[in-house]
N, C-alpha and C positions, 0 to 999 in steps of 0.2 A: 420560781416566783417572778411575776412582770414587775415592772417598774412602779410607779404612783401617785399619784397628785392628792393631797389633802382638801382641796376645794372642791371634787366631785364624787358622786360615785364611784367604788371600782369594784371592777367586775372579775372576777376569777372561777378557774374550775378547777374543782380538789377531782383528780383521778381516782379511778378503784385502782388498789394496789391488787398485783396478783404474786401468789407466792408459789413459784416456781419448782420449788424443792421446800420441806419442810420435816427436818431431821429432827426428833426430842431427843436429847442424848442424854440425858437422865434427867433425876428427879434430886433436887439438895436437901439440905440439911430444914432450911427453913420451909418449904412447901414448894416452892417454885419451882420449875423447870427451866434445864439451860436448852436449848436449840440453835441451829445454824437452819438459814432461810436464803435462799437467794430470792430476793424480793424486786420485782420492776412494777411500772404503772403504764396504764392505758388513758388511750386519747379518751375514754366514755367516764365522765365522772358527775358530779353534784356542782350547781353553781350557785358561789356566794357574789351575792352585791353589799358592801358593805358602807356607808356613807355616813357623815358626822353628822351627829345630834345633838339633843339636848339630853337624853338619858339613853340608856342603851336599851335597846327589845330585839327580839328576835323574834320574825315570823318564818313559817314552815308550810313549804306548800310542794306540789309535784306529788309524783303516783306512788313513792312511797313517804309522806309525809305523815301519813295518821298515825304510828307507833308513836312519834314524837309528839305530835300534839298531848299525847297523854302523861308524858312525864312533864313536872315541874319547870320550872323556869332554872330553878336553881339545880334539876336534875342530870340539864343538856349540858352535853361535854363541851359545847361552845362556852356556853358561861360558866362552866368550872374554870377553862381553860384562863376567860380574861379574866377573872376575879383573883387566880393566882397572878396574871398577869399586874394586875394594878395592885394585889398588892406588894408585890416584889421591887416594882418600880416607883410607887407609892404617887402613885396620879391617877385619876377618871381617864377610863376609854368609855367617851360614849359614841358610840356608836349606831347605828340602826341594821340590824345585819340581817340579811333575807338571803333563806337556802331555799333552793328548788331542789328536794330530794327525789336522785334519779337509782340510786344505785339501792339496792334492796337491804333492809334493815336485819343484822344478823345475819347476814351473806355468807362471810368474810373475805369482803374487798376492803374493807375498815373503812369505811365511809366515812361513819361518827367521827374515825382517830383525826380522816383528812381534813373534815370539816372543821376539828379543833385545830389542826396545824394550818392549815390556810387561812385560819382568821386570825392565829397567833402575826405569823409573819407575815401577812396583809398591814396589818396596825404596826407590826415595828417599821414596816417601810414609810408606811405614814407619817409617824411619828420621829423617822430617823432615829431610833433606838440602837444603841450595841450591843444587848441585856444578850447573854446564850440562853435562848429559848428553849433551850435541854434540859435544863436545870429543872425547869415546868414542864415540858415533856413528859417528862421522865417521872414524877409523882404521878403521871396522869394514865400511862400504859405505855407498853416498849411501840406497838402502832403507831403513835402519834409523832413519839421522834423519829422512826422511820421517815414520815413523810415530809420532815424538815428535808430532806434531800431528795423529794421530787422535783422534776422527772429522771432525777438519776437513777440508774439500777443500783443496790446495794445490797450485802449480805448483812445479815441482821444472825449477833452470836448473844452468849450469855440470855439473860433472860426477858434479850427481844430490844435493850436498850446500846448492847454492844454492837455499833454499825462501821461495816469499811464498805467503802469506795472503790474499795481495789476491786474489781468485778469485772469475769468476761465482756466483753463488746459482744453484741450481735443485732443482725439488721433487725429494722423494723419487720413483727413478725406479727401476722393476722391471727389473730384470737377469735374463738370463738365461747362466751359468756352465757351459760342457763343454769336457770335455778327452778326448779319446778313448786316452789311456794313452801319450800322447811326451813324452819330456822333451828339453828343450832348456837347455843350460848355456849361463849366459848368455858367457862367454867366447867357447865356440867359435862364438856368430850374432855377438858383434863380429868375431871373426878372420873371419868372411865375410861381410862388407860391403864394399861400395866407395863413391867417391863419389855416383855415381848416386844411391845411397840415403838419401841427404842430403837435409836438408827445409829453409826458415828458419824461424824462429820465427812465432807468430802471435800478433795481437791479441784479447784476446776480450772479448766484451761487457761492460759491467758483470752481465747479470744474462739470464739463461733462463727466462724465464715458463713454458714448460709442457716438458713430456718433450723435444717434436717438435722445441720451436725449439732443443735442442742436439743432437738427434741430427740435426734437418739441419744445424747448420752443423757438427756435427764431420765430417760425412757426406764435407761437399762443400771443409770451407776447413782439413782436418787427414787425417793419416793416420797406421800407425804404419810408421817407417821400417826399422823392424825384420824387416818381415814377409819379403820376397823371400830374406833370408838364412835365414831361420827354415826355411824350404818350400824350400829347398836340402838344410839339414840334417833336417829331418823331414817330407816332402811329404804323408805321410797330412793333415795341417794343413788343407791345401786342402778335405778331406772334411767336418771340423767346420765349417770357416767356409762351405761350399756350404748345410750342414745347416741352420746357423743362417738362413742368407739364405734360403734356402726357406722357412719358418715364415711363416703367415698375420701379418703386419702388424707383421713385423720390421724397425727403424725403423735399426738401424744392429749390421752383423755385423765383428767386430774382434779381432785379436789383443790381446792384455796382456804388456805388456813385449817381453822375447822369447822368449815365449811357453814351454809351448806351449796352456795353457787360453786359450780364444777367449769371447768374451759378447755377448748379443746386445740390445738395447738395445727394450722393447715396450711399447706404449701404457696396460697394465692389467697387473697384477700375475692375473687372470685369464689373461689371453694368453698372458704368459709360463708359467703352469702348464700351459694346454694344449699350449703347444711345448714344455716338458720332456716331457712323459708323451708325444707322437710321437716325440720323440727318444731316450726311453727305449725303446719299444717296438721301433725298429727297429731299433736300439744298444743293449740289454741291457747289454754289457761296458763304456759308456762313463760316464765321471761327470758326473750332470750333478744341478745345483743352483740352484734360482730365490731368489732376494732381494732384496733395495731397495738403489742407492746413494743415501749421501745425501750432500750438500753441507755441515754443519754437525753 
């Protein structure tokens, strides 16, 4: 998160988070699922401006903006997010807060989740708060406390709210991001899972020296568990994640989350430009976008 001045404008960019490895390791008592995720984020994300008012509104604009338009005022997780905010702290955040939606809705890069965490802690830095924004977080989805700790990489345990720090290093690694127009709600890929789809948890290095040595061992010693359910409920999937593995010296092709944006993981930020622009060309209608994840 940058710094802040309360007299202007400020401008921030909530990342797509991409999840790396995504293990469900079972299913509890109460419905939920416990998982381990190693989770990092990318330089391509949504941007808020957010600036002081006299009441608070939120507008929505950018190429994925129209989902949003149609839910409520009080339905967007931004203003879920300050309402618990204000009322925990028991003061008005007004605010004026304007998203430019870049990253595609239902993806799972958790947009929505960054969107609430970066307006959360925009305002507390504003306001000079010490309030643990987890507390709120955490009634809101395990996503959103994840992204209290961008752009650090993080392993995300228990049920998405359980985060360590402790995480392999690895360099700045070029990504490649398409989603060919499915979305997948993450409810209905848990209500279609079974045990089969169950992973345990894994060990990971202290540290990834180059691209290769994590996209082999995510390749060979991780999966995401999500995916069979995903390609149930939206099978075109199969066709991004083919595309992506086709690509000259495509080192590791994967779902995110569950899904349905897939990324494909390439040795040069070069590379990955020229599999975008094949993948464009033969997929005009699909989104696709090249970027760096980083580790720190």
């Amino acid at each position: 998160m940058q710094n802040t001045t309360p007299f202007s404008p400020t401008r921030v960019t909530s990342p797509a988070k991409i999840n790396l490895h995504l293990h469900i390791t079972g299913k509890r008592e109460d419905g939920y699922h416990n998982l381990q995720s190693l989770t990092a984020f990318t330089d391509f994300g949504d941007t808020l401006i957010l600036t002081p008012s006299n009441k608070r509104t939120i507008t929505i604009n950018g190429p994925f903006a129209e989902h949003l338009r149609t839910l409520s005022e009080q339905d967007n997780l931004i203003e879920k997010a300050l309402a618990l905010y204000e009322k925990k702290i028991t003061r008005s955040l007004n605010y004026s807060v304007s998203l430019t939606k870049r990253i595609p809705t239902g993806g799972g890069l958790g947009g929505g989740s960054g969107n609430a965490a970066f307006a959360l802690q925009t305002i507390k830095d504003l306001i000079e708060d010490t309030t643990d924004l987890s507390e709120i977080t955490s009634a809101l989805g395990s996503d959103i406390t994840a992204f209290l700790h961008a752009p650090h990489a993080i392993i995300m345990e228990g049920t998405g709210n359980k985060i360590s720090t402790i995480t392999p290093s690895f360099p700045d690694t070029p990504i490649l991001l398409v989603n060919g127009g499915q979305n997948c709600p993450t409810p209905e890929i848990y209500a279609r899972m079974t045990p089969d789809d169950y992973a345990p948890p894994v060990t990971f290095p202290f540290e990834f020296t180059t691209g290769d040595d994590m996209a082999y061992f995510l390749k060979f010693k991780t999966r995401n568990s999500m995916t069979r359910a995903a390609l149930t409920f939206a099978p075109d999937i199969q066709e991004t994640l083919d595309m992506l593995e086709s690509q000259r010296n495509c080192q590791l092709s994967r779902l995110s989350g569950s899904g349905a944006t897939c990324f494909g993981i390439f040795p040069t930020v070069a590379e990955s430009v020229m599999a975008a622009e094949q993948i464009k060309t033969t997929h005009p209608d699909w989104w696709v976008v090249t970027t760096l994840l980083r580790s720190r």
